[in-house]
Structure formats: C-alpha cells, structure tokens
C-alpha positions as CSV (number, residue, x, y, z in Angstrom):
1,X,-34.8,-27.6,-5.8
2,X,-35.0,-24.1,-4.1
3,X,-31.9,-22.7,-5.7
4,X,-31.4,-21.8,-9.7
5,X,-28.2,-22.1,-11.4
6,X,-28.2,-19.3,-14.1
7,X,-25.4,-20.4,-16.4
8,X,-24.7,-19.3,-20.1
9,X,-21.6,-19.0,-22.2
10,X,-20.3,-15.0,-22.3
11,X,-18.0,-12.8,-23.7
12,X,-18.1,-9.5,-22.7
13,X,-21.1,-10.7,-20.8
14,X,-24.1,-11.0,-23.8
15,X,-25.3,-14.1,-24.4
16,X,-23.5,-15.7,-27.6
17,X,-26.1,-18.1,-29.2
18,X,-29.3,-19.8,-28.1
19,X,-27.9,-23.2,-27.6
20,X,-25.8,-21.4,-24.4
21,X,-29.3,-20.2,-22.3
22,X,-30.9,-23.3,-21.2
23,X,-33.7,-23.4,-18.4
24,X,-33.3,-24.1,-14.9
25,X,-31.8,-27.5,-14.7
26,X,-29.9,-27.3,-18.3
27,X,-27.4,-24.2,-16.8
28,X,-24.1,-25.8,-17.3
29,X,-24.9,-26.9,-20.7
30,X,-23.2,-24.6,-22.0
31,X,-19.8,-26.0,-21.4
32,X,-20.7,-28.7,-24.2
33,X,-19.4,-26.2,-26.5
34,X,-16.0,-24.4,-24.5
35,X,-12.5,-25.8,-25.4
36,X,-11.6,-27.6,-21.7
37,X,-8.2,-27.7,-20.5
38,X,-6.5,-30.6,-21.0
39,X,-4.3,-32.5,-18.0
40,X,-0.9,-31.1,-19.1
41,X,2.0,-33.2,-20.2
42,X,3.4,-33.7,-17.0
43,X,0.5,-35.0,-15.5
44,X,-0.7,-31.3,-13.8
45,X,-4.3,-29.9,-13.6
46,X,-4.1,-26.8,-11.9
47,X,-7.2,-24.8,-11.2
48,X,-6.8,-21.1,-10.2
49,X,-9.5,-20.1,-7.8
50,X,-10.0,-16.0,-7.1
51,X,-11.7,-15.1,-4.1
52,X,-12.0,-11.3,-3.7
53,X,-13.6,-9.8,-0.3
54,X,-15.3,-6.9,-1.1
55,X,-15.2,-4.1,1.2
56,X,-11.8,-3.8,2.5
57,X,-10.2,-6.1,4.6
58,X,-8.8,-5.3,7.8
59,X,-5.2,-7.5,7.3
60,X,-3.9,-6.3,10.5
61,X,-6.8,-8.0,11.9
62,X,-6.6,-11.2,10.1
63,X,-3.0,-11.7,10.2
64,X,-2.0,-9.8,13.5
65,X,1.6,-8.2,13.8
66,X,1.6,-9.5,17.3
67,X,5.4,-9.0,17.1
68,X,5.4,-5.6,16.4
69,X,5.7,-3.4,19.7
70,X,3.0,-0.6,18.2
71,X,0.2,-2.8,16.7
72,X,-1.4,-3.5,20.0
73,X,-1.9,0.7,20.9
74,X,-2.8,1.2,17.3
75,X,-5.6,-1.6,17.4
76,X,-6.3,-1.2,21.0
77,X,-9.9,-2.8,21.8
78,X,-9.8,-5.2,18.6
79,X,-6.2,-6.0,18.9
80,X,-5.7,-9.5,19.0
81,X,-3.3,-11.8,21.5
82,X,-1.7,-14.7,22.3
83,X,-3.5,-16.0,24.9
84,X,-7.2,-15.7,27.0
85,X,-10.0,-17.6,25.7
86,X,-9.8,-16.3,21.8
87,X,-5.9,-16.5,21.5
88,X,-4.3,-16.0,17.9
89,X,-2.5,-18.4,16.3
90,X,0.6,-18.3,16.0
91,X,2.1,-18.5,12.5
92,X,5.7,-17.8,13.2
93,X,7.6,-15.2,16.3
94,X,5.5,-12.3,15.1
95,X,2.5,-12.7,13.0
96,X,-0.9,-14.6,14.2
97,X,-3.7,-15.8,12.6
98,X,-7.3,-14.5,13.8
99,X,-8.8,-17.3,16.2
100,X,-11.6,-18.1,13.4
101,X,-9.8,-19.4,11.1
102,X,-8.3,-22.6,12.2
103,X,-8.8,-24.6,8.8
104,X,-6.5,-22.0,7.7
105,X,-4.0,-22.2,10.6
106,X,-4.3,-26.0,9.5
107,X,-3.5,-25.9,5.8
108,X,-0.7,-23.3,7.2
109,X,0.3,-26.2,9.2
110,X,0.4,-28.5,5.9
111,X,2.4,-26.1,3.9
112,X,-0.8,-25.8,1.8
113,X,-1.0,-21.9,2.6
114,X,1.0,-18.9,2.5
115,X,0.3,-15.4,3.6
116,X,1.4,-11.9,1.6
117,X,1.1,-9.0,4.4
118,X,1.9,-5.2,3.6
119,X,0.7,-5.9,0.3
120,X,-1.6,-3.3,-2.0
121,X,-2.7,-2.4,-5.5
122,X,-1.5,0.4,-7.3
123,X,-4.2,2.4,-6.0
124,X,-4.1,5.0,-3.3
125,X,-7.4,7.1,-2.7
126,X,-9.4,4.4,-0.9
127,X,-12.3,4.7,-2.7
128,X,-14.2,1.4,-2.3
129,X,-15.5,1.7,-6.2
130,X,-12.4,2.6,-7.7
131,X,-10.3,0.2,-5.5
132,X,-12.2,-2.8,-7.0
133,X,-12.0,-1.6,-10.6
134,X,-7.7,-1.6,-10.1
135,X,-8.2,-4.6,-8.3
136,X,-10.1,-6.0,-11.1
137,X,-9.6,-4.8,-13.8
138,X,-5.5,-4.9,-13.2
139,X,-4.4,-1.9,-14.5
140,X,-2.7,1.1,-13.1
141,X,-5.4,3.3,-12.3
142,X,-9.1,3.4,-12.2
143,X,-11.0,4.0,-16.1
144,X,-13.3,2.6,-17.9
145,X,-11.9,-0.9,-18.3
146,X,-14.8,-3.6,-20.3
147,X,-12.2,-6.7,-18.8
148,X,-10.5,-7.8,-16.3
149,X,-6.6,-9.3,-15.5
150,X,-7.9,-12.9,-15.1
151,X,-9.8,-13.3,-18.6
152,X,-7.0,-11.7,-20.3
153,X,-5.0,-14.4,-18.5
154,X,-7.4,-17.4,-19.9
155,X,-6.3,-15.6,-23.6
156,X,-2.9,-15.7,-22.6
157,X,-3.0,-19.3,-21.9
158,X,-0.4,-21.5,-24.0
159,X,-2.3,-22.8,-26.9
160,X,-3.5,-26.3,-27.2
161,X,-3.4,-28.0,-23.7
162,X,-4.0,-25.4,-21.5
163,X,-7.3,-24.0,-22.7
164,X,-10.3,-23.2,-20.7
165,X,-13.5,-21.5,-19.9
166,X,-13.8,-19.4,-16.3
167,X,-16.6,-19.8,-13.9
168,X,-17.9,-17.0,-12.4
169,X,-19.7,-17.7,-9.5
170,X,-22.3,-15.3,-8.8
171,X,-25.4,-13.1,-9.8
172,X,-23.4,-11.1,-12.2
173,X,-19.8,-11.9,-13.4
174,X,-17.1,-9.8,-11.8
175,X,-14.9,-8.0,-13.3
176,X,-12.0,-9.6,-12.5
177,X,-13.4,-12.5,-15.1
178,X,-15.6,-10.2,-17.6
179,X,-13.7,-10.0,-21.4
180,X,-13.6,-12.0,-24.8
181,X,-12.2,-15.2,-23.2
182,X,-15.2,-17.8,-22.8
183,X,-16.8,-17.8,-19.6
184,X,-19.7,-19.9,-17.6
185,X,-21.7,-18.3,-14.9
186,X,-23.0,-20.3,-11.7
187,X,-25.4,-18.2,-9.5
188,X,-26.9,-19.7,-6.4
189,X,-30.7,-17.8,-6.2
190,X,-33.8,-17.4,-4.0
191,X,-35.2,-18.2,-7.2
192,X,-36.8,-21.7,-8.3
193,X,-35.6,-23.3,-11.8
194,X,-38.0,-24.7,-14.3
195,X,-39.6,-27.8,-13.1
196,X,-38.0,-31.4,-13.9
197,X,-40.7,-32.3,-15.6
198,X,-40.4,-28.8,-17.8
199,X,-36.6,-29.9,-18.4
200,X,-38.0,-33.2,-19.0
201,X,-40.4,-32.3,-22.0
202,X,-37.5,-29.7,-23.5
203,X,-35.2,-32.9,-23.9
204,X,-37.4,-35.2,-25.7
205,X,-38.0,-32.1,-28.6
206,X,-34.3,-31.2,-28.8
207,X,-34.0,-34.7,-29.4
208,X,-36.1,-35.0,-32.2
209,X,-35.3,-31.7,-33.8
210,X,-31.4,-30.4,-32.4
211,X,-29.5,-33.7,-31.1
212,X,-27.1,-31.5,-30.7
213,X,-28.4,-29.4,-27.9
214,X,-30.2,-32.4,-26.4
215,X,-27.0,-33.7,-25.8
216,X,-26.2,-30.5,-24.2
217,X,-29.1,-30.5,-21.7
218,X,-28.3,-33.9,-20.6
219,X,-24.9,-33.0,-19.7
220,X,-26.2,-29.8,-17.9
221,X,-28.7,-31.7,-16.1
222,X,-26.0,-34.0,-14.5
223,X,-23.4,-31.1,-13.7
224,X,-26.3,-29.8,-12.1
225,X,-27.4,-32.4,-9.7
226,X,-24.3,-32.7,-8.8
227,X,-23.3,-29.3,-8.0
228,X,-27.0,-29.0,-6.2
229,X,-27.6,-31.8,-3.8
230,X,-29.6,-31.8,-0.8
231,X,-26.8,-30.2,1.1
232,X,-26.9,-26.8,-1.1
233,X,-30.7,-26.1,-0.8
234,X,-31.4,-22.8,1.3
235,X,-32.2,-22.8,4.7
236,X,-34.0,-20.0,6.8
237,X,-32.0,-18.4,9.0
238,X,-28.6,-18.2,6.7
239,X,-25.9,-16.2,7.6
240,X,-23.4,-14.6,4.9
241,X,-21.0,-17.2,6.8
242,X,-23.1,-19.9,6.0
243,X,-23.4,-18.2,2.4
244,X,-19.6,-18.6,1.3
245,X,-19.8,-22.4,2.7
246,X,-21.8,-23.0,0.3
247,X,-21.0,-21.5,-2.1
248,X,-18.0,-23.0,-2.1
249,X,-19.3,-26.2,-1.6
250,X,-21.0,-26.0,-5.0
251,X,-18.2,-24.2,-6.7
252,X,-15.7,-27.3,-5.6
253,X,-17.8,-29.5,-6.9
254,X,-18.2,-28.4,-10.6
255,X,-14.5,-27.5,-10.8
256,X,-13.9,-31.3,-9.5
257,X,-15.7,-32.7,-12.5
258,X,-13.2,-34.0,-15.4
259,X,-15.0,-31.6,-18.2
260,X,-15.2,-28.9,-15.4
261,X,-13.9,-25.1,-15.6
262,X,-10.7,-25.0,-14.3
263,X,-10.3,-21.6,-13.5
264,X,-13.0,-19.5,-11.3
265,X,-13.9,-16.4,-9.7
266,X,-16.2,-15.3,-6.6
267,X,-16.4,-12.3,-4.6
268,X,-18.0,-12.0,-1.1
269,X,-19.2,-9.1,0.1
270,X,-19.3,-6.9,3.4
271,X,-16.1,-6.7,4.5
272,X,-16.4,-2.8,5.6
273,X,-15.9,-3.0,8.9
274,X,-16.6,0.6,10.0
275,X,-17.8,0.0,13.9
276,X,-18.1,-2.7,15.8
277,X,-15.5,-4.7,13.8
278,X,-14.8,-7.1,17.3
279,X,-11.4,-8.2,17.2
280,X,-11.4,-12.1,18.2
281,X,-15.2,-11.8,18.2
282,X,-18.0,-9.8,16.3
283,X,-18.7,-9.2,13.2
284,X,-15.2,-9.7,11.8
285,X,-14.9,-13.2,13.5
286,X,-18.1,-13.9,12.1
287,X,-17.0,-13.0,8.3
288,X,-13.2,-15.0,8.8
289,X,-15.4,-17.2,9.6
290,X,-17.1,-18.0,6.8
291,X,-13.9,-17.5,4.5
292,X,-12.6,-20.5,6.4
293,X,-15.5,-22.6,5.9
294,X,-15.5,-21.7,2.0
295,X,-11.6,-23.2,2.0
296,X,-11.9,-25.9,3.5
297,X,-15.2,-26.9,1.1
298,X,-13.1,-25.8,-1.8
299,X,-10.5,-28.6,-0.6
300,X,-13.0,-30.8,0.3
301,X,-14.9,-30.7,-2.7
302,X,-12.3,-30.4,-5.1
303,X,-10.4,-33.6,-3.8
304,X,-7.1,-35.2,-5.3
305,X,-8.2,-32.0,-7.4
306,X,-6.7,-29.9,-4.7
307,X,-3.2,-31.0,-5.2
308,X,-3.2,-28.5,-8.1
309,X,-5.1,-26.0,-6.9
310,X,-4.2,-22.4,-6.0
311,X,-6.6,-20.0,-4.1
312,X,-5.8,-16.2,-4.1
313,X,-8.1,-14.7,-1.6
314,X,-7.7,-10.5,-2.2
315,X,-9.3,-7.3,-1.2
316,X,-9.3,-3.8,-2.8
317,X,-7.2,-2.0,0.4
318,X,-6.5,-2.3,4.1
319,X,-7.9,-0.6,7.0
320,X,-6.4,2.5,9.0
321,X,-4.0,0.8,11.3
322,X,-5.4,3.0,14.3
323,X,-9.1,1.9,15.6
324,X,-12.0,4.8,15.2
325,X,-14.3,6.0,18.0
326,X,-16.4,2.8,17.1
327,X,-14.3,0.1,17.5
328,X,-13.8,0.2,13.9
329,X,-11.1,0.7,11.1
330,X,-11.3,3.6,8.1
331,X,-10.7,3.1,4.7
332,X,-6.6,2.1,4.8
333,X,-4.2,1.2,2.3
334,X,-1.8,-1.8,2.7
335,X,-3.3,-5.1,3.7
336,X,-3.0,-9.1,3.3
337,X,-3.5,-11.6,0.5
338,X,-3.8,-15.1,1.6
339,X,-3.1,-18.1,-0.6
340,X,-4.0,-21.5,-0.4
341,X,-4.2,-25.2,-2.1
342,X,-2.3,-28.2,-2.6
343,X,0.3,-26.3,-5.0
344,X,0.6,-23.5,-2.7
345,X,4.6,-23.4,-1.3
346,X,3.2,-22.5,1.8
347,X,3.8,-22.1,5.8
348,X,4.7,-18.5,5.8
349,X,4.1,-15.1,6.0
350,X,6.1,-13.6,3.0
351,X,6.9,-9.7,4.3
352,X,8.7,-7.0,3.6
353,X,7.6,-5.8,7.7
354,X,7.7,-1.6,7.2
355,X,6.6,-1.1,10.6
356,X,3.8,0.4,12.8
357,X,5.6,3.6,14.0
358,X,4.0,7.2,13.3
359,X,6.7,7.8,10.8
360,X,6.6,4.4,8.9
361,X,2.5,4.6,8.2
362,X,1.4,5.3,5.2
363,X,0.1,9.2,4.9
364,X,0.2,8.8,9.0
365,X,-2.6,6.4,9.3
366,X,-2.1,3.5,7.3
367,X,0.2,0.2,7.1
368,X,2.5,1.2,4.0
369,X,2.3,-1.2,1.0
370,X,5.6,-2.8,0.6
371,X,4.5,-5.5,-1.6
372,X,2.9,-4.7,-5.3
373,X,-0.2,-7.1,-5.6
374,X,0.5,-7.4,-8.9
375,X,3.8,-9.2,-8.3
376,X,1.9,-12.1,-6.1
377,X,-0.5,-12.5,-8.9
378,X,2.0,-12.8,-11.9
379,X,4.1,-15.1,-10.0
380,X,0.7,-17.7,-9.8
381,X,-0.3,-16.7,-13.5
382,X,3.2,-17.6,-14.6
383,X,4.0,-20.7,-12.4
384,X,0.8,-22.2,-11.8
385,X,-0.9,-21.7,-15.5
386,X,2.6,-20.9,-18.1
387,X,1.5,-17.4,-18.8
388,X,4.6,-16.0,-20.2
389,X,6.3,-12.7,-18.5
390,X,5.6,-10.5,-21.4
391,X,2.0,-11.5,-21.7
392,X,1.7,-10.9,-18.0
393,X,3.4,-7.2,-18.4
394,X,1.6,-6.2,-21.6
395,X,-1.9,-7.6,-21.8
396,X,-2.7,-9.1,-18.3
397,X,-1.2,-6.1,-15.8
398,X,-1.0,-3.3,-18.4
399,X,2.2,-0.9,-18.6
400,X,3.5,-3.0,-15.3
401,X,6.6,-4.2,-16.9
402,X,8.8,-2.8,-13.5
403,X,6.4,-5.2,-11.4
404,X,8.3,-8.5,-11.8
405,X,6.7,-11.6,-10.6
406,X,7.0,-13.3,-7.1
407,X,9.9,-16.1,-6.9
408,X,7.9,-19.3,-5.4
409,X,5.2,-18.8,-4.7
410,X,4.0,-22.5,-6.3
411,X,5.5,-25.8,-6.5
C-alpha cells in the first residue's frame, strides 16, 4: 500500500496505552477497546459528519444571491448567472448554486440538502487563526481552548445507547474533535505502513503472549483493507480536488462498518481565495469541486448508512461582498453553511436575506450575519444525536444560552 493509516485512541490528543498504537496495517485497532454506539431504539443510526473548509469561504460565491439586484455590481467579474455555458443552478427565485456542484444541486433536488446563508460565528475580526479557534472550539471568543464543541457533544451523549468514539480524519486532530471524549484518528500519508509480512509476524507473538491485542490487530487489519483498497492508493498528479474524493471515500467507508465511529470530523484546506478566485471557473470551481466529489463519496460509501446521516459543511467567515483589484474577495464576515444526508430536511435555502445595499453590509463591506452558527449546530446536536438543550448551552456552546437551536433542521 502507498498510503498509512495512523490511528490510536486519544484524549486530549496523548496516546492512552500501548495496546492503542499499532503499526501500519493494525491503525484502527484501537476501536476494539471504545464503547460503540448502539442502533437506538427506534431503529436510528445517525452519524454526524463535520466538514470544515479552512480558509474562508466565499458563500456569496457558492450559493449566489442571483435575486438580489446588488450582488451582481458587488461581485462583478466572478459574479455568477443564470445562463451562458457555466450557468448557476437554480435552487429557488433568488439563490443559485455554483455550476460545480451538481451532486449537490442533486441531493438539493432529493430533499437530502439544505443551505444556511447569512450565517456566522460569534466572531468578528476576520482573523483566519482566531476564526477557526471560535469555530472550533465553540465558544464566544477566541482563548486558549484544549477542546472543542463536537467532543464535548460525544460527552454529552445520552448514556447507554448512544455512545461513541469520533474519527478524525487527518494528520493531526482538529480542534473541533480534540478533548476527554475517546477519539480514533485516520490519516491518509505519503508515507508507507509496516510491511504485511511485519504485521504478519506481530500477530502470531501477540497471540502467544496478549490474545487480547492479537484480537485487536486482526480487527484493525480488516477495517483497514477495507478502508484502503486499490481505489485509495496515491496517484501522481493529484489535485486537492482529487484529495477530498478520497478522502471521503475512505472516511465513508469506515463509518459504514457496523463497529465503525459514528461521528467524524475533517477539515480541507485552502479555501482563501485572495485573487484569481474565477467565479463559474478557476480556482474556486476547482475547490467546489472537490467538496462535491467528497459528498457524493460520503453517500456513496456510507450506503443505507446515509439515511441517517447528517453533513455540516462550515467555514470560519465569509468573503467581502465587493471583488478586490484581483478578482478576489478579503477577509468578510457572514457566509453559508451547507448541510446534507439522508436525514437532512432539505431543499432550501433557510435565510434571514439582510441585503446587499451599502447600508445593509456589515462594517460597509461585508454580507451581515443574520443567522448565529451556533443555532444551526444545536439544532443537529439536539435532533439528530438527543443532546439535551442545557447541555448544548452550558458545556457544548459555552455561555450561549440566548442562542436557541434551529426548528427542523432534521427528520
């Protein structure tokens, strides 16, 4: 294999014993000794996916205000339209989907997706450090923060059925997923694991000396091949586009196995779109891309899984709602969250429009957060997963007792 799944159980990130940092081809053996969450009594298995774009997403971009009679000045060269050979989508009479992402448009289609526009964080300096921390870490402001909202939501799971471990899917665990709530890591490298034959050899002496862990590295040896066939090895010439596919791809597939983590947490990067940002084409296209592709491999690979599946795709801010002298977009404030999966009540952009005039931008230059993020994210934690309201206010979102949670945003 030319990829290496580096997987050990964490809290607060250290490794816990040494039965949870197995070798190469033994990564998810770990999970032999996390509580799993049980199919709930009325037949549910949600999974909560969290897919964070790092950077800053331009959400007037993504999800065009084609409706509204300044967005077009305001974006001028990277505006998008309704028609030519890279026409928007058109969601409802005045929002529109950016032409590159069509599985998106088609899960929209389903009811299986559901856009939040004008929506922000607490946060307000545009700082690309201290956006992620709030975004994150779910509190207020940005600090010093060790966790982050979604493991304190895995502790703030009812007991007994609905336990889990997360999966965080990358070189390092973000945030969003770092705290004293169990978690198994799945990181996709340039480097090789340890041979077969190395993985081989280690399984016939735990046998003999720790049946226990033996045990262990024949279950992370399966999970393994299956989460790393011949369709995940790297190929020269990759893309980031081709990145989040799969990535994805091998993300859906643990999270599809019965003794799988149900909830998870990536983040892709370079979504800073400075100059030469391209409107229906360019390097924005290019990144939308990509995000499609890694949806539609998450509902491909998760299956009849996908029925009870949520996907909160988030940034840390918007973009300025006026282009720059390089057919760019600045640091901005209010943006989009998308959502998507089988229990997604979706087929709508869910807005609270404040409007693209001079007077209505935020400081002057930015769309003006109507929506608190927060709100969207409590009303999956609570309606998807059972986290009660005050756990949500107290330990989850800190001090954010005044942000109540979204109405229906699941079924």
């Amino acid at each position: 294999m030319e990829t290496m799944m580096d997987c050990c159980e964490s809290r607060s990130g250290l490794i816990t014993s040494r039965r949870a940092f197995l070798v190469g081809g033994a990564s998810f053996a770990a999970w032999a000794y996390l509580p799993k969450f049980a199919r709930a009594a009325d037949g549910r298995d949600p999974r909560l996916i969290t897919i964070i774009l790092r950077g800053a997403l331009d959400g007037l971009a993504t999800v065009a205000p084609i409706g509204d009679p300044d967005y077009a000045g305001l974006h001028g060269s990277i505006a998008l339209a309704t028609d030519g050979p890279h026409a928007a989508t058109m969601l409802d009479s005045f929002f529109a989907l950016h032409p590159s992402m069509p599985e998106f448009a088609r899960m929209y289609r389903d009811k299986q997706a559901a856009v939040i526009h004008a929506v922000s964080t607490p946060y307000r300096d545009r700082s690309h450090f201290d956006g992620q921390d709030v975004l994150e870490s779910g509190f207020g402001g940005p600090g010093r923060v060790q966790s982050g909202w979604l493991n304190r939501a895995l502790e703030g799971l009812p007991k007994g059925e609905r336990v889990t471990s997360g999966l965080a899917v990358g070189a390092t665990t973000p945030l969003v997923l770092r705290g004293s709530a169990p978690t198994v890591g799945w990181a996709p490298a340039a480097l090789p694991p340890a041979a077969d034959d190395t993985a081989m050899r280690l399984l016939d002496l735990y046998q003999h000396r720790d049946p226990a862990l033996a045990s262990a590295l024949t279950q992370g040896l399966q999970l393994d091949k299956t989460a790393l066939g011949e369709d995940m090895k790297a190929r020269p010439g990759g893309n980031n586009a081709a990145s989040m596919k799969l990535v994805a791809r091998g993300a859906a597939k643990v999270m599809a196995a019965d003794d799988g983590p149900r909830i998870a947490a990536l983040a892709f990067d370079g979504w800073d779109t400075h100059a030469n940002e391209g409107g229906p084409v360019g390097r924005l296209a290019q990144l939308l891309s990509g995000l499609d592709g890694a949806l539609a491999e998450f509902q491909s690979g998760l299956g009849e899984r996908w029925r009870d599946t949520v996907i909160v795709v988030v940034t840390e801010f918007g973009r300025t709602a006026r282009i720059n002298g390089t057919e760019g977009t600045d640091h901005g404030t209010g943006t989009i969250a998308l959502l998507a999966g089988g229990a997604v009540k979706g087929g709508r952009v869910i807005a609270d429009w404040p409007g693209l005039k001079p007077a209505d931008l935020y400081e002057g230059r930015d769309l003006a957060p109507t929506t608190d993020l927060r709100a969207a994210l409590k009303g999956v934690l609570r309606d998807h997963l059972g986290v009660s309201e005050s756990t949500l206010a107290k330990n989850v979102f800190p001090d954010s007792a005044q942000t109540k949670p979204m109405q229906g945003l699941v079924g």
